[in-house]
VOZA-847110 format. One line per 3 residues: their letters; for each residue x, y, z of C-alpha. Coordinates in pm, 1 decimal, always signed. Layout:
N
a) X Y Z ~ ...
This chain:
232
xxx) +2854.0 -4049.2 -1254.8 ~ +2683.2 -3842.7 -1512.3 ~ +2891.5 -3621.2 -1679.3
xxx) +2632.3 -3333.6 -1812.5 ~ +2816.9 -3137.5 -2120.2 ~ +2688.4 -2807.1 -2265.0
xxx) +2872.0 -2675.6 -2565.9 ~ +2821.0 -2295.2 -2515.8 ~ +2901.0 -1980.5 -2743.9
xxx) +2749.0 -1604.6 -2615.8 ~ +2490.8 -1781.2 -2426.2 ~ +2430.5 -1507.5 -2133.7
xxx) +2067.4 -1465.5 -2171.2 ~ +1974.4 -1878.7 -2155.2 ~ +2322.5 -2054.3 -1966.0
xxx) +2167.1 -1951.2 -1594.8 ~ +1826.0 -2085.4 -1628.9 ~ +1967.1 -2377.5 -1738.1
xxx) +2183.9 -2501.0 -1525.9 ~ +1996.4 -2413.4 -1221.2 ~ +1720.0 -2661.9 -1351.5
xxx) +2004.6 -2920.5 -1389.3 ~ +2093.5 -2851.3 -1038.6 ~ +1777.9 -2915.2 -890.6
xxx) +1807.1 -3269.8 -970.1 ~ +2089.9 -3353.1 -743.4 ~ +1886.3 -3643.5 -550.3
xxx) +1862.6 -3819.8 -886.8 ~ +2209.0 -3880.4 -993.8 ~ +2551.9 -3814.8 -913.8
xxx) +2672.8 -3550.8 -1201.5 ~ +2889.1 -3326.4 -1294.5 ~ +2872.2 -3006.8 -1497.5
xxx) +3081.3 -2922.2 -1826.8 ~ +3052.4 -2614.0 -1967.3 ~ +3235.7 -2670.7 -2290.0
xxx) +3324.8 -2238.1 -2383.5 ~ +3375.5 -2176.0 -2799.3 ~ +3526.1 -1822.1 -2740.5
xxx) +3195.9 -1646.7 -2560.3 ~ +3208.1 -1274.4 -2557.3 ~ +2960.1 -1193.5 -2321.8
xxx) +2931.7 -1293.7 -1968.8 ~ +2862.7 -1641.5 -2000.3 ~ +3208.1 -1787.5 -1867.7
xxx) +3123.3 -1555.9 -1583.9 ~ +2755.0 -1658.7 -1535.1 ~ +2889.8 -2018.7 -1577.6
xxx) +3148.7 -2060.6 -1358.8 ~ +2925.0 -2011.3 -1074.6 ~ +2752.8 -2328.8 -1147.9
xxx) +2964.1 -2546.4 -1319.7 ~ +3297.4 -2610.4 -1452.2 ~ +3414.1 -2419.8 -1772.7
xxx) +3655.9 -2649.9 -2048.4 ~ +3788.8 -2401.4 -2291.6 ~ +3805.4 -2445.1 -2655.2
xxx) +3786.5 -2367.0 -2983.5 ~ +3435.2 -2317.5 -3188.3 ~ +3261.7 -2565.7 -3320.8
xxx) +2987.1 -2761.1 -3125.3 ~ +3136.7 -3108.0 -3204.9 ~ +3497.0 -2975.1 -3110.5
xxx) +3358.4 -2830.5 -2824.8 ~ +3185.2 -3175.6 -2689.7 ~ +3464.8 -3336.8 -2782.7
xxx) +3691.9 -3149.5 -2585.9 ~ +3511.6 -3134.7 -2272.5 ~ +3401.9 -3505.4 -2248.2
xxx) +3800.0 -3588.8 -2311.6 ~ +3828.0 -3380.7 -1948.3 ~ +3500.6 -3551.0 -1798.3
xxx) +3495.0 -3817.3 -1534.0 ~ +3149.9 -3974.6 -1548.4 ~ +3042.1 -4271.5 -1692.2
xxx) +2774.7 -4167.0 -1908.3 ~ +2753.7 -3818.9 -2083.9 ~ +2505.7 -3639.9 -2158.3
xxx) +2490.2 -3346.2 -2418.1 ~ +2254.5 -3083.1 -2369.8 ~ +2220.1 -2752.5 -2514.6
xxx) +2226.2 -2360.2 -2340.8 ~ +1868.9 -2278.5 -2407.1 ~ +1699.5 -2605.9 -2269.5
xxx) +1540.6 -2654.8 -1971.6 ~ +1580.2 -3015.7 -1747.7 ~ +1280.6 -3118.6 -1609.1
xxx) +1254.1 -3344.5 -1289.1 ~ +1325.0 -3718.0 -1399.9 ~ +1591.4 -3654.1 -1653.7
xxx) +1915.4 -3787.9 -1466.7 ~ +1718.7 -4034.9 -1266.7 ~ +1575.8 -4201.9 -1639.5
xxx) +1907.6 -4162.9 -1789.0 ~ +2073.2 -4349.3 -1488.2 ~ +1832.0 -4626.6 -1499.9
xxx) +1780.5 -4674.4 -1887.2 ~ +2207.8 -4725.6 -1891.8 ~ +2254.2 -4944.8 -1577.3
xxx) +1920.1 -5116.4 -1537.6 ~ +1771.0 -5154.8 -1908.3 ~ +2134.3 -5173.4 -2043.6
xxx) +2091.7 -4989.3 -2360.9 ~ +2414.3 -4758.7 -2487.4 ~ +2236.6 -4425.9 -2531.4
xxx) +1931.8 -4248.5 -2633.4 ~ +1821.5 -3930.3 -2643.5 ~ +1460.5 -3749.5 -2496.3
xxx) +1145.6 -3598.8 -2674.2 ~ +1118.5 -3200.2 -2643.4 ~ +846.8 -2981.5 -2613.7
xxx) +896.1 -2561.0 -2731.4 ~ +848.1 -2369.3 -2413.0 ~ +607.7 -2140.5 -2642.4
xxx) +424.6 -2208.0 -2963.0 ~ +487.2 -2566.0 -2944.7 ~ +146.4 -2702.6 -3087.4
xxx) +236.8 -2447.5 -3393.9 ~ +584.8 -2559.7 -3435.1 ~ +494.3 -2920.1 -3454.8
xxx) +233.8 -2921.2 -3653.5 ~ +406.5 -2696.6 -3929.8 ~ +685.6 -2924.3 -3935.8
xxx) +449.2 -3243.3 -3986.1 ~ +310.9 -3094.7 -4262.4 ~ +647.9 -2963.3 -4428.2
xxx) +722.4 -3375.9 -4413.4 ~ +423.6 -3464.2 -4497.4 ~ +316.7 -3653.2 -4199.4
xxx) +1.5 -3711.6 -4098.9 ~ +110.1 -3815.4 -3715.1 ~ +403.5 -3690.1 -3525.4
xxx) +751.1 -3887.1 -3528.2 ~ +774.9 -3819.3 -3153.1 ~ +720.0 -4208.2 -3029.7
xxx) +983.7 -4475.6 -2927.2 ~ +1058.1 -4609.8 -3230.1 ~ +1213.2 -4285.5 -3392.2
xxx) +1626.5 -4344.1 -3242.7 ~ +1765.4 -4079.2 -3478.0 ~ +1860.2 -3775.1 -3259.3
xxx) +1979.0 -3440.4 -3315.7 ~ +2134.1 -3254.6 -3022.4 ~ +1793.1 -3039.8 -2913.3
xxx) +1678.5 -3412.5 -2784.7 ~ +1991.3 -3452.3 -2547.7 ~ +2184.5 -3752.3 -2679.2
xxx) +2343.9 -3953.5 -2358.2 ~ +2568.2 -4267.0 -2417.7 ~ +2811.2 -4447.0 -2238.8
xxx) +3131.6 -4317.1 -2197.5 ~ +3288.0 -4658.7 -2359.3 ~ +3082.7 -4629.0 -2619.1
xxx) +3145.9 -4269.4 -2745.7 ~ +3529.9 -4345.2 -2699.8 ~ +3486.4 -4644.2 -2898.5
xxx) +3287.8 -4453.7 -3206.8 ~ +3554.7 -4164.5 -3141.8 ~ +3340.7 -3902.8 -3044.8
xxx) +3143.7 -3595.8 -3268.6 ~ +3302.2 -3623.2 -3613.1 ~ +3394.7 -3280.6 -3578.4
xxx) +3226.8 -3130.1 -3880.1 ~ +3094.5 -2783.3 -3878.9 ~ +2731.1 -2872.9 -3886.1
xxx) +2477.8 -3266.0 -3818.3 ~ +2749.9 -3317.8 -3620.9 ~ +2471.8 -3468.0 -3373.5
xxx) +2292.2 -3626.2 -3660.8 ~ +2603.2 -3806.2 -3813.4 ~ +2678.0 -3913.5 -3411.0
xxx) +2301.1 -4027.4 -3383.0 ~ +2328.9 -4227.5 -3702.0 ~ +2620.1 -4410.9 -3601.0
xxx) +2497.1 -4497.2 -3269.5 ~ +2151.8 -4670.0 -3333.4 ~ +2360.7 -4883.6 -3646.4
xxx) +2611.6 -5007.8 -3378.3 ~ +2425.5 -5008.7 -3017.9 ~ +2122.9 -5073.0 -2847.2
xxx) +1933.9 -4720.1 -2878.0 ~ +1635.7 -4547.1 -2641.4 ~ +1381.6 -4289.8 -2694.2
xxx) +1273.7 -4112.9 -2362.0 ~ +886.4 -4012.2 -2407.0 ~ +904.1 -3883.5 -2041.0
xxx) +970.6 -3659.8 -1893.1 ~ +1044.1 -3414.8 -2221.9 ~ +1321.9 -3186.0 -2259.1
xxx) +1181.1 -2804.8 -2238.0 ~ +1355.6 -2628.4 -2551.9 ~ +1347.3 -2218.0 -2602.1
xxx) +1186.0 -2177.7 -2961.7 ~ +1442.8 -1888.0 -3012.5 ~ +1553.1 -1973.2 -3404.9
xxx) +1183.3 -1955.3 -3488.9 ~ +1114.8 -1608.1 -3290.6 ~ +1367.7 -1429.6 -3445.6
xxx) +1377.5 -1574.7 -3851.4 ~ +1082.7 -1669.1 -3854.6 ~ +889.4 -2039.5 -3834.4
xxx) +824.5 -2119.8 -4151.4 ~ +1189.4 -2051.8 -4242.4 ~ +1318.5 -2173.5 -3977.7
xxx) +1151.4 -2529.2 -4074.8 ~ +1225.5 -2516.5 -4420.9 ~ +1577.6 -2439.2 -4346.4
xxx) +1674.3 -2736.2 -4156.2 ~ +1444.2 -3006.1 -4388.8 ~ +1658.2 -2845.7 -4628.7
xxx) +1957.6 -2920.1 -4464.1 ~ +1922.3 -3251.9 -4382.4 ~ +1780.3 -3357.6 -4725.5
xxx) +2115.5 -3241.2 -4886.5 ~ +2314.9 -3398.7 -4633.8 ~ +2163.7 -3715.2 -4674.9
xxx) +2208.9 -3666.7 -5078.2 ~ +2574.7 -3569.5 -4981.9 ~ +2675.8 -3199.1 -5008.5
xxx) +2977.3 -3146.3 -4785.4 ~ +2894.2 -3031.4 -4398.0 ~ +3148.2 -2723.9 -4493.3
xxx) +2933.1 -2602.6 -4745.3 ~ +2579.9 -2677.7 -4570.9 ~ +2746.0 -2449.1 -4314.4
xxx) +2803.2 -2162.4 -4548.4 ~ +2514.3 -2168.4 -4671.1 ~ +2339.5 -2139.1 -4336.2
xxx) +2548.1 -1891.7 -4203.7 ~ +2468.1 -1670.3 -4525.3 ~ +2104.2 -1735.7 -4514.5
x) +1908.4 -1425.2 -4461.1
């Protein structure tokens, strides 16, 4: 089983979309459906519940994943976020990349369901890249590319480090040094470009090369966090 886990926080306006595109794909896996609830506000418990079964807990993403999977009963997991779409193939490839190709994990290319050429191609030239890291070799994942791993294997690396920000970074990291590691080029995860619509898309690049650069020189997650949260 397939243990699908969405970490969700006021997500009313993306959580229904979603999960009816995860339940169209019922003839491709068995699955289950986590909806891991920080403290939402809005009606997304209720919107939820319809489809899916809610795990309460406190905020945080990597608490929230945490919590939920430590209540799941599938095999694999997969995390995947509110404001994604799940395209035809995705629980079918996950299935067969764990059980018949035997790697631990992975995680899938995405494509913006608007402005995606733009968005790309402004953050190959703020890394000053000629091509696009989108091919098989790239096995470091953040969560908008919906890390999936064995359920032995996440117990075994003790889940999220539950740090207030690259929580999925840190996890991705840790994975490819210790297991055998997939990139999914198809089918692509659909991904709502909703951080670059509302601050912008050159910010909203900068912002997060910023943030990884200093978390790879080693300011704290804590105060990456505060700073992002204060950012204009």
């Amino acid at each position: 089983m397939i243990s699908i886990i969405i970490p969700v926080l006021n997500e009313a306006g993306f959580i229904e979309n979603m999960l009816q595109s995860a339940l169209m794909l019922r003839d491709e896996a068995n699955f289950e459906i986590l909806i891991a609830d920080g403290g939402s506000s809005d009606s997304t418990v209720r919107i939820a519940s319809q489809y899916a079964r809610i795990v309460k807990s406190p905020a945080g993403r990597a608490i929230q994943q945490n919590t939920a999977a430590r209540q799941a009963s599938g095999d694999i997991f997969f995390f995947a976020h509110a404001h994604m779409t799940i395209p035809r193939g995705t629980l079918r490839t996950i299935r067969e990349t764990i059980t018949g190709d035997e790697y631990d994990g992975g995680g899938f290319s995405n494509l913006f369901s608007e402005h995606n050429e733009k968005i790309k191609h402004l953050g190959r030239i703020l890394n000053f890249r000629l091509f696009d890291n989108d091919h098989g070799d790239n096995t470091i994942f953040f969560g908008d590319n919906g890390i999936f791993v064995r359920r032995t294997v996440f117990e075994a690396m003790g889940g999220f480090r539950e740090i207030p920000i690259m929580e999925d970074y840190d996890f991705s990291q840790r994975l490819r040094a210790n297991y055998r590691v997939k990139r999914i080029l198809h089918p692509r995860l659909l991904i709502s470009p909703r951080r670059h619509l509302e601050n912008g898309f050159l910010k909203t690049r900068l912002q997060w090369i910023l943030i990884k650069k200093l978390y790879l020189m080693g300011v704290s997650p804590e105060r990456l966090n505060r700073w992002y949260r204060k950012a204009p």
